[in-house]
BATOR-354397 format. One record per residue (C-alpha): x, y, z. Coordinates in steps of 0.1 Angstrom, whole numbers, plus 5000, padded with zeros to 4 digits. Example, Ala and Ser with C-alpha at 12.3 -4.5 7.8 and 13.67 -1.06 7.14 Angstrom:
2
512349555078/513749895071/
***
This chain:
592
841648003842/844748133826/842748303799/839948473824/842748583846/844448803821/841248933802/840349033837/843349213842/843349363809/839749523818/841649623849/844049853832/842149993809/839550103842/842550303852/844250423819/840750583810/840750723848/843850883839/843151053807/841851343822/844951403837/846751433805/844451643785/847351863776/850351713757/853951763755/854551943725/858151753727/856051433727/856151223695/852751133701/851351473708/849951543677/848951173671/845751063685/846950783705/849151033721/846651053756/847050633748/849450413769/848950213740/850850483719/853050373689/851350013697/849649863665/846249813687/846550213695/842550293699/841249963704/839649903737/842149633739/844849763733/847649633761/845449293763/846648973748/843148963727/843449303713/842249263678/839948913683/836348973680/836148843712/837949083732/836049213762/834348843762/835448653790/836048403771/838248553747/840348323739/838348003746/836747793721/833147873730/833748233728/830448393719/828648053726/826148113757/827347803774/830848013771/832447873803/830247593814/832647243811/829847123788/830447413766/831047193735/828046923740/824946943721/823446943754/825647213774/821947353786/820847053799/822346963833/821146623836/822546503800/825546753801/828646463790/825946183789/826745973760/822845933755/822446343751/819946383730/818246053732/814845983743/816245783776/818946063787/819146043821/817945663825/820845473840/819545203810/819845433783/822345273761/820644933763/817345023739/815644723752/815344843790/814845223784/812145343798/811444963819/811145063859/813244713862/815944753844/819344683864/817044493888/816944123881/814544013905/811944293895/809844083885/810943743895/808343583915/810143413936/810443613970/813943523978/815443633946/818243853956/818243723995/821343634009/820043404036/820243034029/816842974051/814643204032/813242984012/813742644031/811042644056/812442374075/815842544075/817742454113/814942204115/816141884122/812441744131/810741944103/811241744075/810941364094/808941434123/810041084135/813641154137/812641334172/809841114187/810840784200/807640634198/807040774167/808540424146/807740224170/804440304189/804640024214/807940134225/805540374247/803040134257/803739844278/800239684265/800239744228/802239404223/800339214243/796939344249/795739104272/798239184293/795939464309/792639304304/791639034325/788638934302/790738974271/788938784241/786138704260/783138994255/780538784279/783338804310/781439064329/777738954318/777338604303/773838734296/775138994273/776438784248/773238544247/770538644223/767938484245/766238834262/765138554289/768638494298/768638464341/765438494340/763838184363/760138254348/759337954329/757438154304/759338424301/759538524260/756538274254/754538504238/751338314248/749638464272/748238134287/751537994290/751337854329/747837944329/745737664353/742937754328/742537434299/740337694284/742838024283/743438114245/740537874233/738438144211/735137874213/733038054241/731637724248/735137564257/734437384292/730837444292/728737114293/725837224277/725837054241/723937314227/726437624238/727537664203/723937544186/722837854168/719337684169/717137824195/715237514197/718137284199/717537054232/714137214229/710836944240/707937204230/706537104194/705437454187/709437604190/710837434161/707137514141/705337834156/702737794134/701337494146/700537644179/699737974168/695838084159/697238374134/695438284100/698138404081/701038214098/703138074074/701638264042/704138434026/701338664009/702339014022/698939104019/697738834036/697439004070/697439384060/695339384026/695939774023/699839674015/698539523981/695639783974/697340123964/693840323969/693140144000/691740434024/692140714002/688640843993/690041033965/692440783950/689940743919/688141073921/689541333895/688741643912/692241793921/690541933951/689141603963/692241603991/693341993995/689942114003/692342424020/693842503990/692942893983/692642833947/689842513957/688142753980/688243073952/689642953920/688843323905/691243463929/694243583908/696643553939/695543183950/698243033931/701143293951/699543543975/702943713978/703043793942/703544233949/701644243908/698744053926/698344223956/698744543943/698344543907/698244943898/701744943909/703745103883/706644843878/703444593874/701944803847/705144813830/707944643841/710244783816/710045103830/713345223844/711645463868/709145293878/710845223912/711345563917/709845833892/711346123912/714745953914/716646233886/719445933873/716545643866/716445733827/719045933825/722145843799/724546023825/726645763834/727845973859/725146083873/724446023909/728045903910/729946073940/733246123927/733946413913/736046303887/733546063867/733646093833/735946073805/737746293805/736946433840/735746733846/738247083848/739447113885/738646803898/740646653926/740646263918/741246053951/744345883960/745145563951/743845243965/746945073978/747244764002/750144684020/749244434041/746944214061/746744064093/747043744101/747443664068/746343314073/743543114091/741842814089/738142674071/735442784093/737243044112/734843374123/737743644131/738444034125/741844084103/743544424095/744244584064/746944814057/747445074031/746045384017/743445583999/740745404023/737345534021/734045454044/732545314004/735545074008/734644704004/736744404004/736744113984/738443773995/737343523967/735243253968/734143104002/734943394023/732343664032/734244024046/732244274059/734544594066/733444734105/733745054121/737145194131/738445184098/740745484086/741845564054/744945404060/743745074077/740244894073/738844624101/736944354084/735444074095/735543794081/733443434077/735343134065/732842874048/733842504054/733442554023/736242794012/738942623985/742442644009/745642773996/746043153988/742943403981/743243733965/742144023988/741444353970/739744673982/736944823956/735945173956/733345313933/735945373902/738645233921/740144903926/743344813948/746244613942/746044233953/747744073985/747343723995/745243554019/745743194029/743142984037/744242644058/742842344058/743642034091/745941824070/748341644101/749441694137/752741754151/753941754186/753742044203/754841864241/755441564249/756741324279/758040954282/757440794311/760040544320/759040124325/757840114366/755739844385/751439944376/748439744383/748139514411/751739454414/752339204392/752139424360/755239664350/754139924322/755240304310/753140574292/753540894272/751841184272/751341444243/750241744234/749441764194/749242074173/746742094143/748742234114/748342324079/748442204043/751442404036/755042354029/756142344057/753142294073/752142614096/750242584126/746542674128/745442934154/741742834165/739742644180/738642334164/736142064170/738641754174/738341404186/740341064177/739640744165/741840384163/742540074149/744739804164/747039604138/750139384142/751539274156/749339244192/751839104209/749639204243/746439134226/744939444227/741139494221/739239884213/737939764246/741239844264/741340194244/740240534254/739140754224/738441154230/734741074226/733240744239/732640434214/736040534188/734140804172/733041124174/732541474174/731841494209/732241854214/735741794222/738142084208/741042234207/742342574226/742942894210/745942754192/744642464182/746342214202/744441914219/744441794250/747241584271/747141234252/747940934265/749440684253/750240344285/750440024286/750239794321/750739394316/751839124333/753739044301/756139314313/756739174349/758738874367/759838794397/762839014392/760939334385/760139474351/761439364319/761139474284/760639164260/760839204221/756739264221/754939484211/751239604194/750339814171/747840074172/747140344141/745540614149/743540934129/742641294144/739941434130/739841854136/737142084121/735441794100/738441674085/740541374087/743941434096/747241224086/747140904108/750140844131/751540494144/751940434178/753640184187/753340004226/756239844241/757039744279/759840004281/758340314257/755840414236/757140464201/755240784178/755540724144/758840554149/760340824174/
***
């Protein structure tokens, strides 16, 4: 600052003495200096007379006029900046770093080559996983810090050691349980495996159902048991018999042939194959179709098959020559023509097609609806799509005959269709044909009675039936015909259906097809039973009513039980059986 100061006042003066020279423009002749040319100078008789500097400290430096004459950096363009001397004077952030002119100048890391450049360096928890790293307070990573329960849950619950401490009967159970140790307290019966058990009836769990029975005979299968006629079981019809002729007919009888085993003994036409037949040995082969119109006329041509068209009319043309493609129709223009186009409608026949034809749209289906129904169905399904025609026909595969009806658009086609009992079940291909056209394929699936499920059903519970004496329960389902599928889908229609049963064991209340009502009479069928709409049956029912299930106590439900199996048949085919299962208390289907 020394320096600036007096270049600055040196500048100064020189501003005035050059101000002033005007003033002196005429010398003193006494002067010294008047003839010398510093004599207008201040700076006369000085050795820097006529240098601009003359009177400043700096006259004669190169510098002089600089303000930094003097200074070190004089000339330099950092001349004055503090940085003046370093390599980096023009760069402000590096200006007196140590690490001027090093890649990392500026970087608080610079002198450590290792963390130049690393966004963690002079961090040490950076990258330190741990999230307390650098956090002062102790608890931050002790989650049960100022927890005295955390870590033993026990050191805060009384009863946590010792659970009983809390519950007056825990040591001695039987403390609060009068019947402690002893599980047939409140019902002796409950503990006895007898299901008789305070039951007074004598026969109660005797499965035999003559058991008290005043009858000697009840359970005896011999119908004769008790009846006094010694020839009750006797299949001889003459046993007992007086009359001489009933154990030998023959003796008594006036038939000449009683007792011959000849057949044709009594009907000598059985033996004689030409026996009546007048024209058994005669060859003419008119003998016996004196009718026949070849045995009336044999020259007539059309005896033999009077509907032959050739023999009614035989100067027809296609019986003159049969090989004659126009013999149909002569004036028909396409019958020998080698066109294969020719009576075709579409305008684009023909390979290529024809210049400026417009070829139809695509045949495309997109669906069909319903999608699925059963053998011998007779319904009207939708199809879906485009490029429909009124030449549109639809094929459905074997077994099913579709006739497309009218209403039919070119985006959706009504057929009708006629499912053959016939018809192979599963999926059909369904495509729509078009002269020169033919649609992509959707499926069809065609389902065939394969089981029943339950589509409603009710339990009864066990109440007094009969006469009084007889306890009983019954169930009463609905059952839906369904598919072969997997799972199996219900079918939608109606269906000829009826039951049938067999009773296996166990029989427990000796149950007979006698005691059964079947859909049709007799355990057979069809009957012109049949399902609704959705091809569901009618309410079945399932009861039983026996004294078996009664005392003098009311109802009871003893371990007995029969066994019935039994097979819906829908739409001529025989479904998956189901057991049913008869109890006192419920009627079991199929286990459930």
């Amino acid at each position: 600052m020394r320096h600036l100061f007096q270049r600055t006042a040196c500048l100064i003066v020189f501003s005035l003495l050059i101000a002033v020279v005007p003033l002196y423009a005429q010398c003193d002749p006494q002067d010294e200096c008047c003839n010398d040319p510093c004599s207008c100078d201040p700076c006369c008789g000085d050795w820097c007379c006529g240098d601009p500097c003359c009177g400043d400290w700096c006259c004669g430096d190169p510098c002089c006029g600089d303000p930094c004459c003097g200074d070190p950096c004089c000339g330099d363009p950092c001349c004055g900046d503090p940085c003046c001397d370093d390599p980096c004077c023009d760069d402000p952030e590096c200006c007196g770093d140590p690490c001027c002119g090093d890649p990392c100048c500026g970087d608080p890391c610079c002198d450590d080559p290792w963390c130049c450049g690393d966004p963690c360096c002079g961090d040490p928890c950076c990258d330190d996983p741990d999230p307390c790293c650098g956090n002062s307070d102790p608890c931050c990573s002790d989650p049960c810090c100022g927890d005295p329960c955390c870590i033993d849950p026990c050191s805060c619950d009384p009863c946590c050691v010792d659970p009983c401490s809390c519950d007056p009967c825990c040591q001695d159970p039987c403390s609060c349980d009068p019947c402690c140790g002893d599980p047939c307290c409140y019902d002796p019966c409950s503990c006895d495996p007898n299901p008789c058990c305070g039951n007074s009836d004598p026969c109660c769990g005797n499965s035999d159902p003559c058991c008290g029975s005043p009858d000697p005979c009840c359970g005896n299968p011999n119908p004769c048991c008790g009846n006094p006629d010694p020839c009750c079981d006797n299949p001889d019809p003459c046993c007992g018999s007086s009359d001489p002729c009933c154990a030998n007919p023959c003796l008594c009888s006036t038939d000449p042939c009683c007792g011959n085993p000849d057949p044709c003994c009594a009907n000598p036409c059985s033996c004689d194959p030409c026996c009546g037949d007048p024209c058994c040995f005669d060859p003419d082969p008119c003998c016996d179709l004196p009718d026949d119109p070849c045995c009336i006329d044999p020259e007539d041509p059309c005896c033999i098959n009077p509907q032959d068209p050739c023999c009614i009319d035989p100067d027809d043309p296609c019986c003159i020559d049969p090989g004659d493609p126009c013999c149909e129709d002569p004036y028909d223009p396409c019958c020998d023509s080698f066109d294969p186009c020719c009576g075709d409608p579409d305008p684009c026949c023909g390979t290529p097609p024809p210049p400026g034809c417009t070829p139809p749209p695509p045949l495309v289906i997109t669906g069909i609806s319903p999608s699925r129904l059963g053998v011998g169905a007779q319904a009207t399904v939708t199809i879906t799509g485009s490029g429909f025609t009124p030449a549109a026909t639809v094929d459905m595969g074997p077994g099913i005959t579709a006739g497309v009806g009218s209403g039919s658009t070119a985006t959706s086609l009504t057929v009708f269709l006629v499912i053959s009992g016939s018809a192979p079940g599963g999926n059909h291909s369904v495509t729509v044909t078009e002269p020169g056209r033919r649609s992509n394929a959707v499926n069809f699936y065609v389902q065939i009675p394969t089981s029943v499920s339950i589509a409603a059903d009710s339990q009864g519970s066990e109440a007094i039936c009969g006469d009084g004496t007889e306890c009983g329960n019954s169930r009463s389902t609905v059952w839906q015909v369904v598919d072969q599928d997997t799972p199996p889908q219900p079918i939608y229609q109606v269906m000829q259906v009826y039951d049938t049963v067999t009773i296996g064991l166990p029989n427990d209340f000796n149950v007979t097809l006698a005691n059964i009502t079947t859909t049709c009479p007799g355990n057979t069928g069809p009957c012109g039973a049949a399902t609704n709409t959705s091809g569901q049956t009618q309410a079945d029912i399932n009861s039983i009513c026996s004294a078996q299930c009664f005392s003098s106590a009311g109802c009871i439900a003893p371990n007995m039980s029969t066994a019935i199996t039994q097979t819906w048949h829908a739409g001529g085919y025989p479904l998956r059986p189901n057991q049913i299962t008869v109890r006192c208390d419920r009627v079991l289907l199929n286990g459930q």
